[in-house]
N, C-alpha and C positions, 0 to 999 in steps of 0.2 A: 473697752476691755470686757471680756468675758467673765459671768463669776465662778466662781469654783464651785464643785459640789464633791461633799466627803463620802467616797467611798469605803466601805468597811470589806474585808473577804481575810480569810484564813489564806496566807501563803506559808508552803513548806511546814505546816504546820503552826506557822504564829499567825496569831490574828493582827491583822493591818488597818490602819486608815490611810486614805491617802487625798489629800484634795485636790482634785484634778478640774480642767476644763472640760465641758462635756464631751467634746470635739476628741478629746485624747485616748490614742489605743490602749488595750491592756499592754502591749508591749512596749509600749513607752512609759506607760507607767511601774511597768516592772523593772524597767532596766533605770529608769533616770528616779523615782521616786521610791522604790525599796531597795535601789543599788544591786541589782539582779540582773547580772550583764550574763548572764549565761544564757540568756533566750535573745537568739540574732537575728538581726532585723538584715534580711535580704532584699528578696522584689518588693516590700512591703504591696502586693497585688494580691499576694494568699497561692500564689504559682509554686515557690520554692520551698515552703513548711520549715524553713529553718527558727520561723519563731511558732513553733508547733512549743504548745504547753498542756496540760492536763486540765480541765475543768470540770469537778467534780465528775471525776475519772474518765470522762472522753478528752480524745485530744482535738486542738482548737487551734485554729490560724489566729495568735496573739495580734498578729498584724492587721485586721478584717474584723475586729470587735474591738469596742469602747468597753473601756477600764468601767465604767457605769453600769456597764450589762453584767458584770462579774460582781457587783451587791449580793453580797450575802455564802457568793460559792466558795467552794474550796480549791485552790489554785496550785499546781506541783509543778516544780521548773526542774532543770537540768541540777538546778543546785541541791534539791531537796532528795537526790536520789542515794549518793555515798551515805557512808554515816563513819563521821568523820573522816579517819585515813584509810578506812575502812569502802573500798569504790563494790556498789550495788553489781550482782551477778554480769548483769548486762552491760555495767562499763567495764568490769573484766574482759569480757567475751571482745568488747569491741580494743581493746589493750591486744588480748592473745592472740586473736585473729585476722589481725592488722585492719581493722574495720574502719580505718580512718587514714587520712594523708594530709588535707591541711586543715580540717576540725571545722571548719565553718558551719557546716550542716550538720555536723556529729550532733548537737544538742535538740536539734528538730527531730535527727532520725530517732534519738536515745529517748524521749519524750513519747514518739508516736509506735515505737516498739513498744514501751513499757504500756502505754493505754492498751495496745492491743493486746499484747500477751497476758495483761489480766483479765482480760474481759475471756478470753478465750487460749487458757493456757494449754491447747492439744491441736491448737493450731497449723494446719497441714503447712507446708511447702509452698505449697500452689496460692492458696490464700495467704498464708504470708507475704510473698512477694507482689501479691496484687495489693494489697494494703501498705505497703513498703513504696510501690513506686508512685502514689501520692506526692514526695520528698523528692527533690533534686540531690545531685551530690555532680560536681563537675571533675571529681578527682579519681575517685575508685572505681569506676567501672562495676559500681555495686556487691559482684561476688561475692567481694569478703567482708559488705555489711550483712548478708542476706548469710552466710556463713557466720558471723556472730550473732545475730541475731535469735538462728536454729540454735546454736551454743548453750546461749543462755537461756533458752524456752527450754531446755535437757535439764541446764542446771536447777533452774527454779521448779522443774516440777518432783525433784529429789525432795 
């Protein structure tokens, strides 16, 4: 048996420990040890980004890093974006503008919009969508992520 080693990192704003095996991803450790099912675990190969999270504000294949490598950073999941019943501009957008069909990837895509759009809130069209198709989605035909998306980059720069 392997020993454990206790990782410490700020999730959705609390501070966590969590003891994991070295060997374990951050995305397993966020969903089976902080109960943080909202980052999906797809190809686990880093293909599909539905466990795309934020790490100290870039977004990250949770699937393709050890819970060990995120010592000390600050971690924002799919959970951490609402505030309370209150859903973040950008889960609006993707509500209004049908941006979603069976949600599987919604929290990869809602994850790697949100890193991008802060880092670069004037973000064109063009490089939106090139940074977007990172992300699988095997349902929408993209449009109307890439259409909420735009939405929300409107709304959040109000």
């Amino acid at each position: 048996m392997t020993d454990k080693i206790d990782v410490s990192f700020t999730v959705n704003g609390e501070k966590r420990t969590v003891s994991v095996e070295p060997r374990r991803t951050l995305a397993d450790a966020l969903r089976e040890d902080c109960g943080l099912t909202g980052t999906h675990l797809g190809c686990e190969h880093g293909v599909c980004g539905a466990c795309t999270v934020l790490l100290d504000g870039d977004p990250v294949r949770s699937c393709l890093m050890f819970a060990v490598q995120a010592e000390g950073a600050t971690v924002r999941t799919v959970e951490g974006l609402a505030d309370g019943d209150n859903l973040h501009p950008l889960q609006q957008a993707f509500w209004d503008h049908h941006g979603l069909q069976c949600g599987f990837c919604t929290p990869g895509f809602l994850m790697l919009a949100i890193g991008v759009l802060e880092r670069d809130p004037e973000i064109g069209e063009a490089e939106l969508r090139e940074a977007l198709s990172s992300n699988l989605c095997r349902c929408t035909g993209y449009q109307n992520i890439l259409k909420s998306v735009l939405a929300a980059a409107a709304e959040m720069r109000k």
